[in-house]
C-alpha angles and dihedrals in degrees: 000000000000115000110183129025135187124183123176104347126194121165145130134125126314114327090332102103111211111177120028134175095016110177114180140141117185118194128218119284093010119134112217122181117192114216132193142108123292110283103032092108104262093133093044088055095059101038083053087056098050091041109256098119123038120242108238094196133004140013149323118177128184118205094327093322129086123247100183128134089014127131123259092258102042089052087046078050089065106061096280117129117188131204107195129216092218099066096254096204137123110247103205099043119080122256087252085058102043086047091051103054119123089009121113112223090261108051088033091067098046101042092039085056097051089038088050093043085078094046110041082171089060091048093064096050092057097114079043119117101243090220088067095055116114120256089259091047084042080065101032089056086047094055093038089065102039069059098063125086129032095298120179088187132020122189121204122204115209077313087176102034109132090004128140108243100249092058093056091046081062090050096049100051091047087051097048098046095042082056094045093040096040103026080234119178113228127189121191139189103213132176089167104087093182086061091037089051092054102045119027129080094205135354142191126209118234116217136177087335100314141075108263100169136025128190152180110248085222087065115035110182097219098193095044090049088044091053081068101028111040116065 
């Protein structure tokens, strides 16, 4: 089953156009990681699809039905979680308290155990004001919390960028067994190919707005990905 699917995309920010011409589909389970250098709309691409930024032209499907044109949280609704790039935290609440937000009790306990099962170092920084975390921990609250809730499709934004290795170990390994156990569809912008390689099972490369490669993860192209990686 296809879980997410793009036709046609154009979107970006007033009249400035972006991405254009974004043709992806996206199956159930798979793991997809999107490459490419700062600037070539990656980020763009995912915050269209949450919502965050109107289309401006074409299609994006959920699981069979559109979600164009919705708001953030009624696309989350849906079954969406979103990592952000920005760290999207709230620097004066706990950790406890930013992971808590728009959780009853309840549902909060039981979600926040399963999130925190994957990052024990998280766990112990829960009385912890979020604005004094590390720049890793910043991320690694980030992507706790995109990890809590029934989510289909969860889509990760440069979720290692400026992170020490053990921490995105610990990603990794999150990211890896919420996708085995729940048959979960993750999506990540990556600049890191060493993380993408491991990880992903394809991947496509973003330039100048469009996507100009697509690959198996069982046979990475290394030259072709460095001509839009490396500067």
């Amino acid at each position: 089953m296809t879980s997410l699917e793009i036709k046609n995309l154009h979107s970006g920010y007033n009249d400035t156009i972006i991405i254009r011409e974004i043709n992806l589909a996206v199956e159930q389970g798979e793991i997809l990681c999107i490459l490419g250098r700062n600037g070539m709309g990656k980020s763009t691409l995912l915050k269209t699809v949450m919502g965050v930024i109107r289309a401006k032209e074409g299609e994006i499907n959920y699981r069979g039905i559109s979600i164009k044109g919705l708001q953030p949280f009624e696309i989350a609704r849906r079954g969406i979680g979103y990592a952000p790039q920005e760290a999207a935290i709230f620097a004066n609440l706990t950790v406890r308290e930013n992971l808590a937000i728009g959780f009853p009790q309840k549902t909060f306990t039981r979600e926040a155990k399963k999130a925190l099962g994957y990052f024990p170092h998280l766990k112990e920084r829960l009385s912890q004001k979020a604005g004094t975390l590390s720049g890793g921990e910043t991320k690694m609250l980030i992507a706790c919390r995109a990890l809590m809730g029934n989510h289909d499709l969860i889509l990760f934004d440069e979720v290692t960028e400026g992170v020490q290795p053990s921490i995105v170990s610990d990603i990794q390994e999150a990211l890896y067994n919420v996708n085995k156990k729940n048959n979960t569809t993750i999506i990540i912008v990556e600049q890191n190919v060493t993380f993408a390689k491991e990880i992903a099972q394809n991947y496509v490369i973003m330039s100048q707005g469009s996507i100009v490669e697509k690959g198996s993860g069982k046979e990475w192209d290394m030259d072709r990905i460095e001509k839009y990686i490396v500067i």
